[in-house]
C-alpha positions in Angstrom: -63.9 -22.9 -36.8 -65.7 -25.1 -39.9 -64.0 -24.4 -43.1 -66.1 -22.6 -45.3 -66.2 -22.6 -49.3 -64.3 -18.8 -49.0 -61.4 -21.1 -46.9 -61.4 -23.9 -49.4 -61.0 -21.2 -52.8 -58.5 -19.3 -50.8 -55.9 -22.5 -50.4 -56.6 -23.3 -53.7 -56.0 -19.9 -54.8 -59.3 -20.1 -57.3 -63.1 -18.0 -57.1 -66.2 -19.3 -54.9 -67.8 -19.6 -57.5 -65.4 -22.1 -59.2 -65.2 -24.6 -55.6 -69.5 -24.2 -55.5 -69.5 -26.1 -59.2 -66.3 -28.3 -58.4 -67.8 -29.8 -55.1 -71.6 -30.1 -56.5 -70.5 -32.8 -58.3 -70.7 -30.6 -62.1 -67.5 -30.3 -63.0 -66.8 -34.0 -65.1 -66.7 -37.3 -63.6 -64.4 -38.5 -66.7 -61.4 -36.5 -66.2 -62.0 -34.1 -69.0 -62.6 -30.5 -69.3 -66.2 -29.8 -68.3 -68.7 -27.4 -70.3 -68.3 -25.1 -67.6 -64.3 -24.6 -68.4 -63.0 -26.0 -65.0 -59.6 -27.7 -66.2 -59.0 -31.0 -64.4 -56.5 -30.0 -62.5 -58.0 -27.1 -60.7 -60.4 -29.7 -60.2 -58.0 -31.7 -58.1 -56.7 -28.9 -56.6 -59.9 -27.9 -55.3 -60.6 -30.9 -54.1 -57.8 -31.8 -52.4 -57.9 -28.4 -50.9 -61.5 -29.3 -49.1 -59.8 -32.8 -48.2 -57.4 -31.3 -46.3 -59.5 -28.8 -44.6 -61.8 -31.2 -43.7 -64.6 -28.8 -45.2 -68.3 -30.6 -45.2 -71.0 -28.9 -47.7 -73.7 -27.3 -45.3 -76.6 -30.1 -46.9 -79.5 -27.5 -45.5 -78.0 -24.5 -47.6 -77.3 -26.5 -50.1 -81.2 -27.9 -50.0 -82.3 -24.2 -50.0 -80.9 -22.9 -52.5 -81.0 -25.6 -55.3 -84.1 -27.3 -54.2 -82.4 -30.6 -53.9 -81.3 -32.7 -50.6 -79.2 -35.1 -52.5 -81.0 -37.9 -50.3 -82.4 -40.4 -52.0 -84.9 -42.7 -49.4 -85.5 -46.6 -49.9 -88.7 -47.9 -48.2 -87.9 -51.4 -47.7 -90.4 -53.8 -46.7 -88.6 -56.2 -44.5 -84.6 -55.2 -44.9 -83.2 -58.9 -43.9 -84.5 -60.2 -47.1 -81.7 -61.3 -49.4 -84.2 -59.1 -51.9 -83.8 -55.5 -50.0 -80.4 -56.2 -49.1 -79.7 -56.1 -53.0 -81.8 -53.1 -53.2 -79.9 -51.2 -50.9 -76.2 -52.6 -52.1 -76.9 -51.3 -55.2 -78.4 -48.3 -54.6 -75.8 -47.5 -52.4 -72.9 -48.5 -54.3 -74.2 -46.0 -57.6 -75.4 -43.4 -55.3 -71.5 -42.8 -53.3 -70.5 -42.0 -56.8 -72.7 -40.1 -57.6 -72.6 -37.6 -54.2 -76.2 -38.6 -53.5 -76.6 -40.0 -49.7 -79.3 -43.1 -49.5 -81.4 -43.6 -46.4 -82.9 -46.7 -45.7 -86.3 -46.7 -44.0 -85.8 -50.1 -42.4 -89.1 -51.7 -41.7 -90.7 -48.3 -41.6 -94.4 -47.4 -43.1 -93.3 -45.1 -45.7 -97.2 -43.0 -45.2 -95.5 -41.7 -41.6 -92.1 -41.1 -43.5 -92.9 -39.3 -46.6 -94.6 -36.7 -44.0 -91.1 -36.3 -42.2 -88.7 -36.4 -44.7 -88.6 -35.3 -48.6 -86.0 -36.5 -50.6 -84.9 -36.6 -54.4 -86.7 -39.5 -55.0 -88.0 -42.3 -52.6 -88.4 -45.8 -53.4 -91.4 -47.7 -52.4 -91.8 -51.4 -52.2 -94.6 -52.0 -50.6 -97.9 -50.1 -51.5 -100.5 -52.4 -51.8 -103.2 -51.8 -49.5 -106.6 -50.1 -50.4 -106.2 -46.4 -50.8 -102.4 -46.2 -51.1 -102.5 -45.3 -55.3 -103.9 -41.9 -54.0 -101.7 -41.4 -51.0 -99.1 -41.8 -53.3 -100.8 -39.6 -56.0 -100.9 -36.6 -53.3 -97.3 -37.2 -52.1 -95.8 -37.1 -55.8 -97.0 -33.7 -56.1 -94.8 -32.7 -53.7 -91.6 -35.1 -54.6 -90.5 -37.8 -56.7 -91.5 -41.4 -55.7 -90.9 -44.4 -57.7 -93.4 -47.3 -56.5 -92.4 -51.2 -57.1 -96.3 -52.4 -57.8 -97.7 -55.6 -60.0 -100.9 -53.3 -60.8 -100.4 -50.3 -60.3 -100.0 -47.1 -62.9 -98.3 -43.9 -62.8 -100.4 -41.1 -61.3 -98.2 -38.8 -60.9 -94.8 -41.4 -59.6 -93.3 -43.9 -61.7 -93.8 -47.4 -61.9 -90.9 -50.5 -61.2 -93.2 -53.5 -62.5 -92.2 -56.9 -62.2 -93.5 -58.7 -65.5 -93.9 -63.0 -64.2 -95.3 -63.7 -67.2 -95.6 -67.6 -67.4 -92.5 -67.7 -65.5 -93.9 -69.2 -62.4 -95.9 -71.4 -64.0 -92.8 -72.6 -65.5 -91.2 -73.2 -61.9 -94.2 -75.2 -60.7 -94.0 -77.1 -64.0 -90.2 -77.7 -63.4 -91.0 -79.1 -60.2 -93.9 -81.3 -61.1 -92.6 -82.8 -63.9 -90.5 -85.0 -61.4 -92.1 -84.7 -58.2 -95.8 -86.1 -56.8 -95.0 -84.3 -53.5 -94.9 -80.3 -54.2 -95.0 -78.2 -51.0 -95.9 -74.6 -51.2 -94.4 -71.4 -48.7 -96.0 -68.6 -49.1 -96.1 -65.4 -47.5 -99.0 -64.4 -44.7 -98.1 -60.5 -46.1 -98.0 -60.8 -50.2 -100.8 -58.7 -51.9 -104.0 -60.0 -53.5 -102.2 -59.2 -56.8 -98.8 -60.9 -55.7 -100.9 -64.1 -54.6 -102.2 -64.4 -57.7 -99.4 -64.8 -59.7 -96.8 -66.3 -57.1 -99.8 -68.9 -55.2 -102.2 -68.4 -58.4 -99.1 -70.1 -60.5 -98.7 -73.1 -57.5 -102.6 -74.3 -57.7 -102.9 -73.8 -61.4 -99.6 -75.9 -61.4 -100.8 -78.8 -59.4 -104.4 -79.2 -61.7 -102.3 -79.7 -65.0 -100.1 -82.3 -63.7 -103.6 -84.3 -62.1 -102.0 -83.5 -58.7 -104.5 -83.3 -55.7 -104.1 -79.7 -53.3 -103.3 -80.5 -50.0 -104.1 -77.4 -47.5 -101.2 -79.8 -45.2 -98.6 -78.9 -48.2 -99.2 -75.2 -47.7 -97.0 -73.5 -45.0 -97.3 -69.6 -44.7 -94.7 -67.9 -42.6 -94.4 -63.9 -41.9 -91.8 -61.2 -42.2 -88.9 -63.1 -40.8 -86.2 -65.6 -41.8 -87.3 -67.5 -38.1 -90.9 -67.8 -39.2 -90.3 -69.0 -42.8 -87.6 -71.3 -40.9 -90.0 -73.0 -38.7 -92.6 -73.2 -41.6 -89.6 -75.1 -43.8 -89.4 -77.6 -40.9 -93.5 -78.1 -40.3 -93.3 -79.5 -43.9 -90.0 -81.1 -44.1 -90.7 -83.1 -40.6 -94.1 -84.2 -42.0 -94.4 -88.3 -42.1 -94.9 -88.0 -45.8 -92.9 -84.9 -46.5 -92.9 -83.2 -49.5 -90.1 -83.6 -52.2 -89.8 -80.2 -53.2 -90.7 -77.0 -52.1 -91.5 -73.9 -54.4 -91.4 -70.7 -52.1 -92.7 -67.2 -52.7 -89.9 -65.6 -52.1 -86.1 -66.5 -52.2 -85.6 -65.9 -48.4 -88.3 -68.5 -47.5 -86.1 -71.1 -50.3 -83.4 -70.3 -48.9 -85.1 -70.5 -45.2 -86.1 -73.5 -46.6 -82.6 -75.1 -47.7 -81.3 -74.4 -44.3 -83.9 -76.2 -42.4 -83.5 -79.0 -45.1 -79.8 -79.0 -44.1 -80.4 -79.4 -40.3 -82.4 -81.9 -40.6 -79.6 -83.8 -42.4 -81.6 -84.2 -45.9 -79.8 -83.6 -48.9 -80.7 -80.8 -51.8 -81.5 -81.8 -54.0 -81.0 -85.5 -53.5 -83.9 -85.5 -51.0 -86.0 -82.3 -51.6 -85.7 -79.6 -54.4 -86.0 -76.1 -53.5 -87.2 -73.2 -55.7 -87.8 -69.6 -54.4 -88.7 -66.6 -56.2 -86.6 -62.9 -56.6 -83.1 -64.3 -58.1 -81.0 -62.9 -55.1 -77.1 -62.6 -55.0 -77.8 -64.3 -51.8 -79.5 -67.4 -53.5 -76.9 -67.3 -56.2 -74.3 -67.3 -54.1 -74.9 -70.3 -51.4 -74.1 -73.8 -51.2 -76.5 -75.2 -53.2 -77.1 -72.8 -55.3 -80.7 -71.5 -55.6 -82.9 -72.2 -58.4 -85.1 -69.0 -58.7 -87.6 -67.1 -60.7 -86.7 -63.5 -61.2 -85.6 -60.8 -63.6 -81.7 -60.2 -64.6 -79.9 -57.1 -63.7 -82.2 -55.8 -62.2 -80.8 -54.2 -59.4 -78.3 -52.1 -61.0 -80.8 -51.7 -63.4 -83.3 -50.1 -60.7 -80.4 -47.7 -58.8 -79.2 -46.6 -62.2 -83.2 -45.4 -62.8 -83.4 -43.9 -59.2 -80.4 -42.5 -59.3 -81.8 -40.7 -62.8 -84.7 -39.2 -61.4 -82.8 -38.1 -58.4 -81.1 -36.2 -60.4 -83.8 -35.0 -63.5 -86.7 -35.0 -61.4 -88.9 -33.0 -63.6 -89.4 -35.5 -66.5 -92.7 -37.4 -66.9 -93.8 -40.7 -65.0 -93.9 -43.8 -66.4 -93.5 -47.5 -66.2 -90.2 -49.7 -65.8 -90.6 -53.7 -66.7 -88.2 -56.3 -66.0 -89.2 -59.4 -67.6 -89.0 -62.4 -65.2 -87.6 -65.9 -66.4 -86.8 -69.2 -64.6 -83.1 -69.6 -63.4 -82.3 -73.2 -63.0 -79.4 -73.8 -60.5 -78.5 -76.6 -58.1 -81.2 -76.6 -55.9 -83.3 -77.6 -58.3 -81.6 -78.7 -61.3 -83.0 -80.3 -64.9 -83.2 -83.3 -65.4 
């Protein structure tokens, strides 16, 4: 028979009442003596009294009768980049402690999901297309979302903006300060909005160093490490290949760096790299990748989703993380 909350008070010889508060996560995360009274060690008891029973809350109850599902839902774009791989890490990491269960919609169109499944709060990434500000605008009446957007504003869901500011500008001027050669992946799948700033800050680049645009410099690859791969190599096994490569996004860099690598040229000896999104992935690698992006920002994101999973009542609004250029060994100063 599946322990109930009657079996799990009875072994620990304390009320319902008192195991409902403990195992909802209320009771004090510090140790202390929580506002409701429960000491901390009939905390313990009661919880080592559902261990040992094995007893698992009943999550559709539990959904009924508070109105929350303690599911919080990522919408990830394309999970195998480095970028939604921090997302999720994160999120997932501050969300176990929290008791709240994330579930990742992996390369899933979150208009068909939000249909399916409500959750405390969903996370969006990619909501660009015409028409999808009042989708969203609809679906927040119904739950929280929290949209990452370059443009948009809250109507009803909150905002995670991106601020580039000059910052790729900046990594353009990085690379053209040294380099004649300055070859461009972009991404067939980025947003009018996102090409502006990310391609916008590429071709604006180019004109103030007097540098000619070459369409033959320009490699676009799609939602795959493989594509951007094969795009890296067009351009790198080019007769007058270029001598550094400034990607849209750190998974084409780093894409990039490994196709460098197989075709036995050195980084950044022989080509510089620079991607954009400042991933632990990039960060982390052999050379490190010189990136544009914000800092802390993914623990800074999971700690604000995991805040409006939990007070989802208070008003929408807009989150900025300022981006600045991170210079690391793929692309290093002078």
């Amino acid at each position: 028979m599946r322990p109930t909350i009657k079996s799990v008070a009875a072994v620990a010889g304390v009320s319902t009442a008192t195991v409902s508060y403990v195992l909802s996560g209320r009771s004090g995360k510090d140790g202390s003596r929580s506002g409701s009274g429960v000491a901390p060690a009939t905390v313990l008891r009661v919880q080592e009294a559902a261990l040992a029973l094995g007893y698992r809350p009943n999550q559709s109850a539990r959904a009924i009768r508070t109105g929350r599902t303690n599911l919080l839902m990522l919408s990830l774009t394309m999970i195998s980049d480095p970028w939604a791989l921090d997302v999720s890490r994160a999120v997932g990491t501050a969300a176990a402690q929290r008791g709240i269960t994330p579930m990742i919609l992996a390369d899933t169109d979150w208009r068909v999901a939000l249909k399916r499944q409500n959750a405390d709060v969903t996370f969006i990434d990619g909501a660009e297309e015409p028409g999808d500000a009042e989708l969203l605008a609809q679906a927040a009446r119904l739950q929280r979302l929290v949209v990452f957007s370059d443009t948009m504003e809250p109507e009803g869901f909150d905002v995670v903006r991106p601020v580039a500011g000059s910052s790729c500008d900046q990594a353009v001027d990085h690379l053209t300060g040294r380099h004649h050669r300055v070859g461009c992946l972009i991404s067939s799948t980025h947003s009018t909005s996102t090409l502006d700033i990310r391609f916008g800050a590429y071709t604006r680049g180019l004109a103030r160093a007097g540098l000619d645009y070459r369409d033959d410099y320009v490699e676009t690859y799609d939602r795959d490490g493989l594509s951007a791969f094969d795009a890296a190599l067009r351009l790198l096994q080019r007769a007058d290949r270029p001598t550094a490569i400034y990607a849209t996004t750190d998974f084409a860099a780093i894409a990039a760096i490994h196709a460098a690598q197989r075709l036995q040229l050195r980084i950044p000896g022989d080509v510089e790299v620079l991607g954009i999104g400042n991933t632990t992935e990039g960060e982390r690698m052999t050379p490190s990748l010189t990136t544009v992006g914000p800092e802390g920002f993914f623990d800074g994101l999971a700690a604000f989703l995991l805040d409006r999973a939990e007070n989802p009542d208070g008003p929408a609004g807009i989150l900025e993380f300022p981006w600045k250029l991170i210079v690391r060994d793929s692309a290093p100063s002078v």
